[in-house]
C-alpha positions in Angstrom: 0.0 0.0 0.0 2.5 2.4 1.0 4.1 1.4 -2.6 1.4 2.2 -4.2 0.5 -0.8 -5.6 -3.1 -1.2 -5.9 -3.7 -5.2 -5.8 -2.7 -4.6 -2.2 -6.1 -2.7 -1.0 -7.7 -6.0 -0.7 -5.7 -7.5 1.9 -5.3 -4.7 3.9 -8.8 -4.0 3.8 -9.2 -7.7 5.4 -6.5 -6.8 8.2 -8.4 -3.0 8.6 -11.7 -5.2 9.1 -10.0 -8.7 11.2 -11.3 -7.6 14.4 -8.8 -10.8 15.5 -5.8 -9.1 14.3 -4.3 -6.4 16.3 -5.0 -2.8 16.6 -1.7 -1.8 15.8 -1.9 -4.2 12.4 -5.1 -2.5 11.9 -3.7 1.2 12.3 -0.7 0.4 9.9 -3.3 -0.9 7.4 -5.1 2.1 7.4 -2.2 3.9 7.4 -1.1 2.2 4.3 -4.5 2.3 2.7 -3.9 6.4 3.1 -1.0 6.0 1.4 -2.3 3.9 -1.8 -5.4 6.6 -1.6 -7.4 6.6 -4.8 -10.8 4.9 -4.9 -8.7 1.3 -3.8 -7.9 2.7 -0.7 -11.0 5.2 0.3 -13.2 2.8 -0.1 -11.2 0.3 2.3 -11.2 3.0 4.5 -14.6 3.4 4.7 -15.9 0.2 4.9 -14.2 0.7 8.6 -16.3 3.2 9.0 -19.6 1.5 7.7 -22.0 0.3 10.3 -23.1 -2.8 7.2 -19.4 -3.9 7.8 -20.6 -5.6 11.1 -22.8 -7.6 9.6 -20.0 -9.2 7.5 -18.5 -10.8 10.5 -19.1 -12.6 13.8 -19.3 -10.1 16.2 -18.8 -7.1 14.1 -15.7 -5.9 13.6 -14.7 -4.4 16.8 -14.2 -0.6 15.9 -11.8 0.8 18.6 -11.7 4.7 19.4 -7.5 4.7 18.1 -7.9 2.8 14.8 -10.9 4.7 14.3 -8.6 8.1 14.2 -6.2 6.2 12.4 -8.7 5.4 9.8 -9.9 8.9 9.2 -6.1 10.7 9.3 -5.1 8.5 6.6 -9.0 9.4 4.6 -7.4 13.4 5.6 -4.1 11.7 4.0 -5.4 9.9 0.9 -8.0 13.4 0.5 -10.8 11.1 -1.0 -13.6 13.6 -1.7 -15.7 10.8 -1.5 -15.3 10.5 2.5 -16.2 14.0 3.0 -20.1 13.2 4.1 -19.2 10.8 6.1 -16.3 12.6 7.5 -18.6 15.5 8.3 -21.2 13.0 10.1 -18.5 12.3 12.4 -16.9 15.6 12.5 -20.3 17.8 13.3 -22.4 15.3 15.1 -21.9 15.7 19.2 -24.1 12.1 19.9 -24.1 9.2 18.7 -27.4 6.9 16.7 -28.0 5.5 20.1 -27.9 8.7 21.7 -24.7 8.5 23.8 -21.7 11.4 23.2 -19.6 11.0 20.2 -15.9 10.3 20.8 -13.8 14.1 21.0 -10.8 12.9 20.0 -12.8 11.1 16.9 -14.3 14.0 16.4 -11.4 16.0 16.1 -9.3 13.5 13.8 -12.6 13.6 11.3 -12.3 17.3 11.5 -8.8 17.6 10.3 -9.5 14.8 7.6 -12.8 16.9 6.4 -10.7 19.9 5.8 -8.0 17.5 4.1 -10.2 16.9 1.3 -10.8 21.2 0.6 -14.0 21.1 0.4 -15.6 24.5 2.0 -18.9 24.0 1.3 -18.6 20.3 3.4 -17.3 21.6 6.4 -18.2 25.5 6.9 -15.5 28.3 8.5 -18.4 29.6 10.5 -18.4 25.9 12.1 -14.7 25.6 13.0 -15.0 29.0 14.0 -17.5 28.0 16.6 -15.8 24.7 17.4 -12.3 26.8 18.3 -14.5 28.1 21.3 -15.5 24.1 22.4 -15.0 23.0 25.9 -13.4 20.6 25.0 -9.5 21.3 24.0 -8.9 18.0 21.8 -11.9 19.6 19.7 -10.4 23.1 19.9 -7.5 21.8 18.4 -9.0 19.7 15.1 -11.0 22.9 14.6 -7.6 25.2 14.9 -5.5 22.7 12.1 -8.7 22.7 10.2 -9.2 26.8 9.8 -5.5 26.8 9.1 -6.6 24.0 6.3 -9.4 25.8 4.9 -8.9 29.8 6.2 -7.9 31.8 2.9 -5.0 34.7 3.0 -6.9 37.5 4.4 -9.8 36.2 6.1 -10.4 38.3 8.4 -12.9 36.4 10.6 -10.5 33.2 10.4 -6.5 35.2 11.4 -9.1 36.6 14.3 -10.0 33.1 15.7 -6.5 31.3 15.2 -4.8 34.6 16.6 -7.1 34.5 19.5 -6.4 31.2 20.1 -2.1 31.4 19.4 -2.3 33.9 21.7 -4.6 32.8 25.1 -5.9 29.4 24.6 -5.7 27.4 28.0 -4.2 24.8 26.5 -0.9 24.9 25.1 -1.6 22.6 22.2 -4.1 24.7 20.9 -1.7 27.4 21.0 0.8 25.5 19.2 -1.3 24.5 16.7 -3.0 27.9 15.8 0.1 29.6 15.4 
């Protein structure tokens, strides 16, 4: 995968979705998948992601919150526009089907991915710009890489927000990372 060969998206789609094999197997598999990118390696990537993926195997396939961000940094590293709705499901949506609080830290790894893939009209400034103010600093800091992403030279509303941020955030990674 990380050659580039394509013939290789099939096996480690079968390691991404082998809830037997390990997570860090899993992780370098999606990791590879990003790599390969193209439509072999999105779609592996999110057929992680696919709820109709459990019923392919005993069990399911175990999604775990780590290989879950690793999943969607390498759909942010293979920029399939493709992903982008279901990266924005993920990205914008605070609960989950059953009701229970999405995952921050995957929330913040499908932010960054969303704004991977360029696509402004997918993932709004006017949302990260609320999301730099979150309570919650691992969100804070998807939505400060993500308006450095998608901000343009000149937007005024977005230098405000990431300056406001560099400059005062409580938490030092958000600093870092609006600067």
């Amino acid at each position: 995968g990380m050659a580039g060969e394509p013939m290789a998206a099939e096996v480690l789609r079968e390691i991404l979705l082998d809830p037997g094999a390990g997570e860090r197997a899993r992780g370098t598999a999606a990791l590879a998948l990003g790599f390969l990118g193209g439509a072999e390696g999105g779609d592996a990537l999110l057929a992680y992601l696919d709820p109709a993926s459990d019923a392919k195997r005993v069990g399911g396939i175990r999604r775990r919150p780590e290989t879950t961000c690793c999943v969607l940094a390498s759909l942010g590293l293979a920029r399939s526009p493709a992903a982008a709705p279901v990266l924005r499901e993920i990205a914008l949506s605070p609960r989950e089907a059953d009701g229970s609080r999405n995952n921050a830290t995957v929330r913040s790894f499908a932010l960054v991915a969303l704004a991977k893939t360029g696509d402004r009209e997918t993932i709004p400034v006017e949302t990260l710009l609320a999301l730099i103010e979150e309570d919650r600093e691992v969100l804070r800091q998807g939505a400060a890489i993500s308006l450095g992403l998608v901000g343009k030279p000149g937007e005024e509303a977005v230098l405000k927000a990431l300056g406001k941020a560099a400059l005062g955030d409580r938490d030092l990674n958000v600093r870092s990372l609006a600067t």
